[in-house]
N, C-alpha and C positions, 0 to 999 in steps of 0.2 A: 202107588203114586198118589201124591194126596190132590187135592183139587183145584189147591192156589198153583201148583203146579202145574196140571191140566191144562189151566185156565191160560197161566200164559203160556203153552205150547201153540194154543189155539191163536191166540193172538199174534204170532210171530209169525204161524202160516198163513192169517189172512193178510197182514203185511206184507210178505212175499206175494201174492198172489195178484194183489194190487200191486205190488212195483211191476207183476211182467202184465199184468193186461191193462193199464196205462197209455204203455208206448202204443202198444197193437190194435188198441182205441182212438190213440192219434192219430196211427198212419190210417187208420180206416178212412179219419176226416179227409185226410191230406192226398194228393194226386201226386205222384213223379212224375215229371215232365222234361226228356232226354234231348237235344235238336242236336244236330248231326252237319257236320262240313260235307262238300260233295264226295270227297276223299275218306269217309266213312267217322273220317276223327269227329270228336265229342267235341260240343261247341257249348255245351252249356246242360248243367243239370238245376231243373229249380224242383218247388213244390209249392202246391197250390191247391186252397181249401174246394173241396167237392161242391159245397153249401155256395159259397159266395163269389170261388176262381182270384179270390185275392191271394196274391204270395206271402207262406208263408216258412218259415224255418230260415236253413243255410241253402243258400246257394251260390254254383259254383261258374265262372264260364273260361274256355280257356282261349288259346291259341289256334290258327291252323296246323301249327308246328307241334299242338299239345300241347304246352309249355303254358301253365298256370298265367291269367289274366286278370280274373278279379275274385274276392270274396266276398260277400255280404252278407246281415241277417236280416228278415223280415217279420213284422207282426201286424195283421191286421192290414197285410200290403201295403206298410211301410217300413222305411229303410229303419231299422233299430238295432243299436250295435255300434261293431266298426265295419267300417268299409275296406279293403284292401286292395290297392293294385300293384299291380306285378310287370315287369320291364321287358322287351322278347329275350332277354337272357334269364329271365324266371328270378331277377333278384328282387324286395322291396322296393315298390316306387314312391306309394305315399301312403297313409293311416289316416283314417277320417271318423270321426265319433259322430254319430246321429240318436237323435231320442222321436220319437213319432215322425216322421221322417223330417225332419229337422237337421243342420249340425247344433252337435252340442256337444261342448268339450274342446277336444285338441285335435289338427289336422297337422298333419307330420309330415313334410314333402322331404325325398334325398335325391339328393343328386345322380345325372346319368349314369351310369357304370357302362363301360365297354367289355366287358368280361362277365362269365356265369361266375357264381360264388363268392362276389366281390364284396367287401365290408363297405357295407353303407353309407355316406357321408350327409350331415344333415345342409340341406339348402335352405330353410326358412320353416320356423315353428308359429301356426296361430291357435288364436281360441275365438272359441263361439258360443254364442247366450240368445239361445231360439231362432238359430239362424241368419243370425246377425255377428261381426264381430265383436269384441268383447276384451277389453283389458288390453294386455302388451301380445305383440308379435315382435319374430326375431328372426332378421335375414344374416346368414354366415358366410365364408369364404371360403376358397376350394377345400380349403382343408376339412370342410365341418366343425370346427374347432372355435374360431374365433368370431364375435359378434361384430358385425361390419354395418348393420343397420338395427334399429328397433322404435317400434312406434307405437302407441298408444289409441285405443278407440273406444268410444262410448255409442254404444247401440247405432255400430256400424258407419260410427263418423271417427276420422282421422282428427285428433285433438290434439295430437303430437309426434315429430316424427326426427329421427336424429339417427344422420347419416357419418360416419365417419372418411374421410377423406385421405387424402397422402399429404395435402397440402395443411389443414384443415378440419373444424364441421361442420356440419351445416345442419342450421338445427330451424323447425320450421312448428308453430303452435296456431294454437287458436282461443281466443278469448269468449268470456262467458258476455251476452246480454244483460239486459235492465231485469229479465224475466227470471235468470237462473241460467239459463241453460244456452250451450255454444252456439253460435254466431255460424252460420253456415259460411261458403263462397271460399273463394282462395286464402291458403293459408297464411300470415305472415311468417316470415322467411329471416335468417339473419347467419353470417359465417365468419367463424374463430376460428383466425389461423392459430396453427401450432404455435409453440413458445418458441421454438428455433426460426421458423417464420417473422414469429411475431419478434423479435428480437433482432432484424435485418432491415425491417422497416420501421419501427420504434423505439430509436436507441433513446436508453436509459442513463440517467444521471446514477453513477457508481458515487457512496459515500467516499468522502476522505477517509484514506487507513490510517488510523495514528499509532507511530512509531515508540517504541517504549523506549524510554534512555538509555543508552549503553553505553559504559568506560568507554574510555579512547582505548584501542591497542596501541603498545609499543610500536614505534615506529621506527625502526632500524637506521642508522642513517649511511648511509651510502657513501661508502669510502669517495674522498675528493681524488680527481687522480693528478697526479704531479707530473708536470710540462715541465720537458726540460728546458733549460734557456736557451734561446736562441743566437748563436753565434753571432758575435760581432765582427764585422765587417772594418779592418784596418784600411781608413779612406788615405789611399795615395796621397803624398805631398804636393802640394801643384806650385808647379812653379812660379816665384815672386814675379810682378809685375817690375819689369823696366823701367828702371829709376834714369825720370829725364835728365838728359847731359846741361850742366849749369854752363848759362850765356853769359857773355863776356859784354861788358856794355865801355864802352872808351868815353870818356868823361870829357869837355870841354877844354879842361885844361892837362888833357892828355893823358890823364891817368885812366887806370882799366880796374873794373868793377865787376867783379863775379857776381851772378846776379839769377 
């Protein structure tokens, strides 16, 4: 066996030897610490440094029912990590990021579930920048699917927020000062109805369409219809009026005069 050999055989089992006595140096620091429900169940398991009795590592706590309630990691006896809780049907309730015990990051809330095993639906996502909020937040609908609110924050101030409505949105901001930076107090507020809304209550003037020239079509013309004549009526003869009987008139000197 040559030396360079050797050498690193040597080097591989002090490698190993250090990865197992490591852990077993840690747990020497570190205390388990078990509490118990009066019904014997496990109520929580942490760890906690010998030296200082601050928490440290993973710990766990659950239910009276057993059924998983939180997770957490600690350093230095602060929350560092994610957080996790758990719903009495043991589904995901919410995710929470922490840096020195701080959040930092993203908090993940889901909606209730009624049933163990149930696919999660998101209820509203935010973020954090040293324990403050931070940038956009987003609130969803039953579904978890669709965005129904979302709002905007700078080191924990709402600087805009825009709800969406049925009718509607309703959108609400805030302005910066002479100095830079936003105007604290109540937000200003403003709401845009929908276009079908808005279209009920502000009718609009529709251009004129213009019409492109078209040939005349043939126009058929429609047979005249032929009336037949109307019967004449042969008006009875009426009888001649009574020709007066001519007067006899006697003359003076005796003669008679038809008259």
């Amino acid at each position: 066996m040559s030396i360079k050999h050797e050498y690193s055989m040597r080097k591989i089992q002090v490698l190993l030897i250090l990865l197992i006595a490591l852990p077993l140096a840690c747990n020497a620091q570190v205390k388990k610490i078990v509490e118990t429900y009066d019904n014997g169940q496990i109520k929580s398991i942490t760890y906690r440094d010998k030296k200082t009795g601050l928490l440290e590592g993973h710990c766990v706590s659950y239910k009276e029912n057993g059924s998983l309630s939180m997770e957490e990691d600690y350093k230095d006896g602060l929350r560092d990590g994610q957080v996790k809780y758990y719903d009495a049907f043991g589904n995901i309730e919410s995710i929470v990021s922490y840096s020195k015990g701080k959040k930092q990051g993203k908090l993940i809330k889901y909606q209730k579930m009624n049933r163990p095993s149930a696919t999660p639906y998101l209820e509203y996502i935010e973020n954090y920048e040293n324990g403050l909020l931070q940038g956009m937040t987003y609130v969803y609908d039953d579904t978890g699917q669709k965005i129904i609110e979302h709002a905007r924050y700078d080191d924990g101030l709402c600087i805009e927020d825009t709800v969406y409505l049925p009718k509607g949105t309703f959108y609400a901001y805030r302005t910066k000062g002479s100095n830079g930076t936003y105007v604290g107090g109540e937000l200003k507020s403003r709401i845009v109805p929908n276009k079908k809304n808005a279209a009920t209550h502000q009718p609009t003037r529709k251009a004129p369409i213009r019409q492109r020239p078209t040939a005349p079509r043939p126009v058929k013309a429609k047979p005249v219809p032929q009336h037949k004549p109307a019967p004449v009526r042969q008006q009875k003869p009426q009888p001649a009026a009574p020709q007066p009987k001519p007067r006899l008139k006697v003359n003076k000197d005796g003669t008679i005069e038809v008259g």
